[in-house]
C-alpha positions as CSV (number, residue, x, y, z in Angstrom):
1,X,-31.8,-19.1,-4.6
2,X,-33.1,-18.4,-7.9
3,X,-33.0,-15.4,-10.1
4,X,-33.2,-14.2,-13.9
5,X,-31.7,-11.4,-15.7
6,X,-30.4,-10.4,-19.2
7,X,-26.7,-11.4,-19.2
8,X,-25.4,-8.4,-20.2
9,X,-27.0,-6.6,-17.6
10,X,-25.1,-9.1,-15.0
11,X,-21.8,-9.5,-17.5
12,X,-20.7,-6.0,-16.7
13,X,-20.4,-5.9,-12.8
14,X,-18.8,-9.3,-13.0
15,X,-16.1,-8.0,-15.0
16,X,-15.5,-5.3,-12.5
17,X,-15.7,-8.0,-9.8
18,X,-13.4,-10.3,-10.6
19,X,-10.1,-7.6,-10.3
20,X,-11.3,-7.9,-6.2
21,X,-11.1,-11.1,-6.0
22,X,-7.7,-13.5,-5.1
23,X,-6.4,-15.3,-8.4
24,X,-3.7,-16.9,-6.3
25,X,-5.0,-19.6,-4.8
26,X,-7.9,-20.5,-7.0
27,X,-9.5,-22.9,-3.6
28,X,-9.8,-20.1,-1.5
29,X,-13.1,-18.5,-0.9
30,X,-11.8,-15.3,-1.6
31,X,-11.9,-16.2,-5.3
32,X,-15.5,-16.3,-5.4
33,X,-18.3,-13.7,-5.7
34,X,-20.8,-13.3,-3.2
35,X,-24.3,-13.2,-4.8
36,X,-27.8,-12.3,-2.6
37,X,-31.1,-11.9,-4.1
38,X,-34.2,-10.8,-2.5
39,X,-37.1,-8.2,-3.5
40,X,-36.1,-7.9,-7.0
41,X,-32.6,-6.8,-6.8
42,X,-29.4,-9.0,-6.8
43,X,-26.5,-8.4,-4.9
44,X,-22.9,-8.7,-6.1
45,X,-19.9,-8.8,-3.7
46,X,-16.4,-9.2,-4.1
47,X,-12.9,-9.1,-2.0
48,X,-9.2,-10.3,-1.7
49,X,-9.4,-9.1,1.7
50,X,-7.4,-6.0,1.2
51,X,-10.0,-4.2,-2.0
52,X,-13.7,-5.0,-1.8
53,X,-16.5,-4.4,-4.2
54,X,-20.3,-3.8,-3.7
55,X,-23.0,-3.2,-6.4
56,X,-26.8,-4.3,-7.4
57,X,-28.7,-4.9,-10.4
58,X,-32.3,-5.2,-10.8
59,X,-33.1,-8.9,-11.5
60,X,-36.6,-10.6,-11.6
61,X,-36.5,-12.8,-7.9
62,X,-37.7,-16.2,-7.5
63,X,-36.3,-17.9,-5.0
64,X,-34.3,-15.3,-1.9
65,X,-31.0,-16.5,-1.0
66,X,-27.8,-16.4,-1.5
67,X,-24.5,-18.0,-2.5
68,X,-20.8,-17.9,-3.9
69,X,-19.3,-18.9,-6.8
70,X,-15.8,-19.0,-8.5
71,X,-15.4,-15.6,-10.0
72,X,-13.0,-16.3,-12.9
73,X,-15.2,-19.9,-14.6
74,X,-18.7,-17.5,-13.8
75,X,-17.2,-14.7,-15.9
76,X,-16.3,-16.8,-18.8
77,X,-19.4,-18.8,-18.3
78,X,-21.3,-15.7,-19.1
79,X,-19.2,-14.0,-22.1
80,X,-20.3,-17.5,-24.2
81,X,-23.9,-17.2,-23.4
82,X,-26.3,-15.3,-25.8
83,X,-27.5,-11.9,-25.3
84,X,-30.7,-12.7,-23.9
85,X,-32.5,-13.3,-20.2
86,X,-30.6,-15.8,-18.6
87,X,-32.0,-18.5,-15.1
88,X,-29.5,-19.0,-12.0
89,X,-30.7,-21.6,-9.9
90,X,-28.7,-23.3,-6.8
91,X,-29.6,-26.4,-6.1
92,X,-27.6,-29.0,-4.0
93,X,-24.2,-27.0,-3.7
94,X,-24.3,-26.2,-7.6
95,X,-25.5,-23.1,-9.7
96,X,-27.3,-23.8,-12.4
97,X,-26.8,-21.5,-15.1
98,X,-29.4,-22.0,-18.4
99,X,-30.4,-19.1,-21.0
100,X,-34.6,-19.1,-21.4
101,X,-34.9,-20.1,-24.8
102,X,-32.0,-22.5,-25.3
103,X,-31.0,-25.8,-24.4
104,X,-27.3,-24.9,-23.0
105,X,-26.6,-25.9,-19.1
106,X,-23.6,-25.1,-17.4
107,X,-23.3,-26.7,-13.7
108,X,-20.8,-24.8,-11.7
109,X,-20.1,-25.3,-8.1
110,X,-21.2,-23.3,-5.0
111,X,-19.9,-22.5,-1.7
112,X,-22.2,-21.8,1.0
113,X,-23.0,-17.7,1.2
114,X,-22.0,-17.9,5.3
115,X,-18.2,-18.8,5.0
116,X,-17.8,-15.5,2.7
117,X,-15.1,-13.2,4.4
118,X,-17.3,-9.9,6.1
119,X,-17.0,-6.9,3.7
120,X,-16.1,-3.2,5.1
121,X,-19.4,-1.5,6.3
122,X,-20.2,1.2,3.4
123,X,-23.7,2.6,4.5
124,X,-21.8,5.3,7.3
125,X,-19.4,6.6,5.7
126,X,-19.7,10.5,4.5
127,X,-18.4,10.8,0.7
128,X,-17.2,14.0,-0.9
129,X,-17.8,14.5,-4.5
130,X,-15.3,15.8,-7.2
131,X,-15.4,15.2,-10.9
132,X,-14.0,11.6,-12.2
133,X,-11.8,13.8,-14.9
134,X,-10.1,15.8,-12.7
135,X,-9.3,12.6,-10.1
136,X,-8.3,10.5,-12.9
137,X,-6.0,13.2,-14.6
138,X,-4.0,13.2,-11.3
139,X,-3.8,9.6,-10.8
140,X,-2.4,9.9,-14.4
141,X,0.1,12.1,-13.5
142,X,1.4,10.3,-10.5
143,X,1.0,6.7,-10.4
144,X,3.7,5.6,-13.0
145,X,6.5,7.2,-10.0
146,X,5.4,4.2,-7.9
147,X,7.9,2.4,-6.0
148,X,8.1,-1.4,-6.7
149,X,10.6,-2.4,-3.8
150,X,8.3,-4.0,-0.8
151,X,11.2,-3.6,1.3
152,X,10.1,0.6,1.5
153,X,6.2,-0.3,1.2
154,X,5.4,3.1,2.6
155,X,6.1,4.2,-1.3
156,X,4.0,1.4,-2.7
157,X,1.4,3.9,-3.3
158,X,0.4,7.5,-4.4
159,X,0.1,10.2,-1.0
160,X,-2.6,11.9,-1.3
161,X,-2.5,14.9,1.3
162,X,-5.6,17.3,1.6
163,X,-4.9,21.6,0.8
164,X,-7.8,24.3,1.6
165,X,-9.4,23.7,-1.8
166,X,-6.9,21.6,-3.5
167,X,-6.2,17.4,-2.9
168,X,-2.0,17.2,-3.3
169,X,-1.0,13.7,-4.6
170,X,3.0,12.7,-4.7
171,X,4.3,9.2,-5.5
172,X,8.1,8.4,-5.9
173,X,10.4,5.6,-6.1
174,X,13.2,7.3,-4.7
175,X,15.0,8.2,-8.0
176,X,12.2,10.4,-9.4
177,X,9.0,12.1,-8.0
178,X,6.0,13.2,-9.6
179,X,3.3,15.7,-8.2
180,X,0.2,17.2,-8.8
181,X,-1.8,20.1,-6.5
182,X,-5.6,20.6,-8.4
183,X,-8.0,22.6,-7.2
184,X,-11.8,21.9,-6.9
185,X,-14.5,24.2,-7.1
186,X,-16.1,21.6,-4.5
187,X,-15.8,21.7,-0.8
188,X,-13.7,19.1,0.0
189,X,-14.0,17.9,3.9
190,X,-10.1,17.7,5.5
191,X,-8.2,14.3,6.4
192,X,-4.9,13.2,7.5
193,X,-2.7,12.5,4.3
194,X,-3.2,8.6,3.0
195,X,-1.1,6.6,0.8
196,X,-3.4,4.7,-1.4
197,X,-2.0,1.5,-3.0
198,X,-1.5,1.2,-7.2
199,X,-3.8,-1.6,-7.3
200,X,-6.6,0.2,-6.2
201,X,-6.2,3.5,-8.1
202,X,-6.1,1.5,-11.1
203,X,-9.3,-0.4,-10.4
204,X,-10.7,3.2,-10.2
205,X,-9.7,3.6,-13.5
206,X,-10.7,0.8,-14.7
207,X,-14.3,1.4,-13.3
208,X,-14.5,5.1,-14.1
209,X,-15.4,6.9,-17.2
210,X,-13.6,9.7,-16.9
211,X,-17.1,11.5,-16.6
212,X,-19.4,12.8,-14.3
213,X,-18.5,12.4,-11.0
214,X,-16.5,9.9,-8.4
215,X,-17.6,10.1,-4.7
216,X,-14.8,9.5,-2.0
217,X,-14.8,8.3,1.7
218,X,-11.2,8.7,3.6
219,X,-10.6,7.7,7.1
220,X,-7.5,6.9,8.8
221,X,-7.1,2.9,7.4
222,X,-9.6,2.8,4.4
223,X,-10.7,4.9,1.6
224,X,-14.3,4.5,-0.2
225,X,-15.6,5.5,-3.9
226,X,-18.7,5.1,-5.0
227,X,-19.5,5.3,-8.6
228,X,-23.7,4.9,-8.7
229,X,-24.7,1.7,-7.4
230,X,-20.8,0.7,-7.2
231,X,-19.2,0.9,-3.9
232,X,-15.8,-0.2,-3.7
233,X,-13.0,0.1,-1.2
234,X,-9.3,-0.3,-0.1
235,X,-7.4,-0.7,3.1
236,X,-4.3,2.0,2.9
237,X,-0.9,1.5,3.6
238,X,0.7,2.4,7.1
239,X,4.0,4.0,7.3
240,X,5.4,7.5,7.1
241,X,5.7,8.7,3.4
242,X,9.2,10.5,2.9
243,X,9.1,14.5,3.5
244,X,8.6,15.2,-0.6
245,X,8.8,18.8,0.1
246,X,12.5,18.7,0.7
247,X,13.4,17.5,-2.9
248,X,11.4,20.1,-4.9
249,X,14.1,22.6,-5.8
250,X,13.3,26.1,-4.7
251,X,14.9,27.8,-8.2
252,X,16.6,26.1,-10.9
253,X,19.3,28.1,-13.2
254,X,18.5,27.0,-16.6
255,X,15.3,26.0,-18.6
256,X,15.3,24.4,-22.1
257,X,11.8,24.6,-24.0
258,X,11.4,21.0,-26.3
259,X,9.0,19.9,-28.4
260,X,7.4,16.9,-26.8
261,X,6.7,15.1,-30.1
262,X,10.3,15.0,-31.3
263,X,11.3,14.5,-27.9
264,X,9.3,11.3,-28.0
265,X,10.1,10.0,-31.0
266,X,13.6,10.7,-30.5
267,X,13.6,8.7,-27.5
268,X,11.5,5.5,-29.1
269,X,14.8,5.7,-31.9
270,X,17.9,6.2,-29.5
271,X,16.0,3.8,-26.8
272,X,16.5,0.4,-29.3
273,X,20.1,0.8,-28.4
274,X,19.9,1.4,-25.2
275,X,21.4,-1.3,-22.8
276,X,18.6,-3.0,-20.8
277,X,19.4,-2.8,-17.3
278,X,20.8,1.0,-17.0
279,X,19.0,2.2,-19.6
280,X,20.7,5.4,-19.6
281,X,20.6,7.9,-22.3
282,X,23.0,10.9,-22.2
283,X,21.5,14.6,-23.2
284,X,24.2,16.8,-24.7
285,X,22.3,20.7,-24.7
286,X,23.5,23.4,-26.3
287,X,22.3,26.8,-27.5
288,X,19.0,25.8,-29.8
289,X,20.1,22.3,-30.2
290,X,19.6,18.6,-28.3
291,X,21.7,15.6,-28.3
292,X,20.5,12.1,-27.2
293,X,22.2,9.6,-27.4
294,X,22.9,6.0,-26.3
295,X,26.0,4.2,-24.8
296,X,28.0,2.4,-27.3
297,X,27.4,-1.0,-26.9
298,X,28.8,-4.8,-28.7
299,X,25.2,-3.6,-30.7
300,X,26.3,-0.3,-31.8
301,X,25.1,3.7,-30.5
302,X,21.9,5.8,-31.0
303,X,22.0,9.5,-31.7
304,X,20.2,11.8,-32.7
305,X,19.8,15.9,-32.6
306,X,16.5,18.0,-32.0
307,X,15.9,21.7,-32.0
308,X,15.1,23.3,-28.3
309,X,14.7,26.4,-27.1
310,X,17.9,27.3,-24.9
311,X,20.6,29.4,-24.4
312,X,23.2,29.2,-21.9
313,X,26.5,27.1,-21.2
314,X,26.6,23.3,-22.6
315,X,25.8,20.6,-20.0
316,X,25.5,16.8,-20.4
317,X,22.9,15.1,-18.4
318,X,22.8,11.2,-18.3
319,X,19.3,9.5,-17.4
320,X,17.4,6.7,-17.3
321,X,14.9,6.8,-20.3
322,X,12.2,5.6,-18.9
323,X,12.0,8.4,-16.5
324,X,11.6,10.6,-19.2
325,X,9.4,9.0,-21.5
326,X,6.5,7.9,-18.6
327,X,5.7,12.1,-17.8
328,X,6.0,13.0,-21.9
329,X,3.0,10.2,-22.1
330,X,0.9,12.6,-19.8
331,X,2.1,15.7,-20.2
332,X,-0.9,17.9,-21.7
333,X,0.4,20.2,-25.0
334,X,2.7,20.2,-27.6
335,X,6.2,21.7,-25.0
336,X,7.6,20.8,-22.1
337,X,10.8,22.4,-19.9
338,X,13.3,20.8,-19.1
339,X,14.3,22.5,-15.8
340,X,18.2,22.0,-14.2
341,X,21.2,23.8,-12.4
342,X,24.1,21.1,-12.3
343,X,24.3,17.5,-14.4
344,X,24.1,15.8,-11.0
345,X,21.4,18.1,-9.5
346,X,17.7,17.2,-9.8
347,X,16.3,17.7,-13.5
348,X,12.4,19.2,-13.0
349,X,10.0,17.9,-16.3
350,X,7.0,20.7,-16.6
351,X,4.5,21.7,-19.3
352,X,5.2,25.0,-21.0
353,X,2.6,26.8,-20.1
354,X,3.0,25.6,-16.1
355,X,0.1,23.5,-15.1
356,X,-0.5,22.5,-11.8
357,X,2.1,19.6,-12.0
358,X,5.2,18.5,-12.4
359,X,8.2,15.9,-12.4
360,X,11.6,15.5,-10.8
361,X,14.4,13.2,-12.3
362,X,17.4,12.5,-10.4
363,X,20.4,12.1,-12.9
364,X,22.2,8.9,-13.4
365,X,26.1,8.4,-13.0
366,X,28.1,9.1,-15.8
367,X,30.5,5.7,-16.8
């Protein structure tokens, strides 16, 4: 196998490559990338098994073939070379790697192209198109509600449940939910609701640009996006996804208008004294006014008081922080309502105006 290209041209799709390979075992095969060339374009190829990643470049072809080499020394290998057309050669179980008009040559071992893991086939599946902005803005939304505990691995990932004209995703932990129904102007073909794991939503985002358009492929076990040339892929997780539904309160009694950029800052100052592990923060409301607060600690205590719009009786709600302050990060405009009927009765986060999304907190014991 021999080939030549610019480096930059290649130095892209590698970087996108390497998140699909293993970094775990560093001797395994499925650390490498897969690389074909033949009639001018090169192949690039890339999996852990569970994600794969397919893409081509043009590339002037010298030698057909094909080969693998370590992913993570490859990439760095190219980010020190110069911008110019670079000369990959195998030879004897090695890849030589030398720029035209420079005496630098880096050796870096190959394994043969045949003991590389088979890649999901890509060329049958039907995609659907919708635009990369939208997609992205509900990944946004959802994917910070993800569970961490492997032990309920059916909540590893963000449900994603088709609606007529709309695509529904949910993802919760348990102790807070987040959700997002968006509708598309595009006819979008009907599957049985998925749960798509973190990693691979954030190599989405990762690869997108938040323009133009993303084109998905969703069967029962493995959903497909294509950006361009880009094809890459993720097997979903198995398991029933809790009923979601049933923790959306129908009504809620009482609705407190706040400025999310006070909100936020308030929280980044009563948060320093926050104790790690509960990190609960305590919410004293009150006609027009806010109080957070911390926990008094060996440290010290936090408060502080913002204007809100509210009137009704005086409640204290106690919270974890954190499940405050992911939402306000996405939250589009300058309010958001704080939604709630009892202090240990679900608190609902929403934009003021109501957008198609929203966020449910569970309260935290008061000590």
């Amino acid at each position: 196998m021999k080939f030549a290209c610019h480096k930059n041209t290649l130095l892209k799709e590698i970087i996108l490559a390497l998140d699909f390979t293993s970094q775990r075992n560093t001797l395994s095969i499925v650390s490498n990338v897969l690389l074909e060339t033949h009639e001018n374009i090169l192949y690039i190829m890339a999996t852990d098994q569970k994600v794969g990643f397919k893409t081509q470049i043009p590339v002037e072809t010298l030698e057909a073939g094909s080969t693998t080499v370590f992913c993570d020394k490859f990439l760095g290998i190219l980010r020190t070379l110069p911008d110019e057309n670079i000369i990959f050669e195998e030879s004897n179980d090695t890849l030589l790697i030398h720029p035209d008009s420079n005496s630098i040559n880096f050796e870096l071992r190959t394994i043969a192209a045949e003991k590389y893991p088979t890649l999901e086939e890509t060329a049958n599946q039907t995609y659907f198109t919708i635009g990369q902005k939208d997609f992205f803005s509900m990944v946004s939304q959802t994917i910070f509600a993800i569970s961490d505990d492997e032990t309920r691995y059916f909540m590893n990932g963000v449900y994603l449940e088709h609606n007529n004209d709309s695509l529904i995703m949910v993802a919760t932990d348990g102790r807070r939910l987040s959700y997002i129904n968006r509708k598309f102007s595009q006819t979008i073909p009907s599957f049985t609701p998925v749960i798509i794991p973190a990693k691979f939503l954030t190599l989405l985002k990762k690869a997108g640009t938040d323009e133009g358009e993303i084109e998905l492929s969703i069967t029962d076990t493995i959903m497909y996006a294509r950006f361009g040339h880009q094809i890459m892929y993720s097997t979903l997780i198995k398991g029933q996804f809790p009923n979601y539904r049933r923790v959306i309160p129908a009504t809620q009694s009482f609705t407190c208008k706040i400025s999310v950029a006070e909100m936020n800052e308030a929280l980044k100052r009563v948060s320093l004294l926050v104790e790690n592990k509960a990190k609960r923060i305590y919410m004293d409301i009150e006609t027009g006014l806010i109080t957070i607060s911390s926990e008094e600690s060996e440290f010290g205590q936090a408060r502080e008081k913002i204007t809100c719009d509210y009137t009704g009786d005086n409640y204290q709600l106690a919270i974890n922080y954190t499940y405050l302050v992911n939402p306000l990060r996405v939250i589009e405009g300058e309010y958001f309502n704080l939604c709630f009927t009892e202090p240990n009765r679900a608190i609902t986060i929403k934009p003021d105006p109501e957008r198609d999304y929203f966020h449910i907190i569970m309260p935290m014991q008061k000590d």
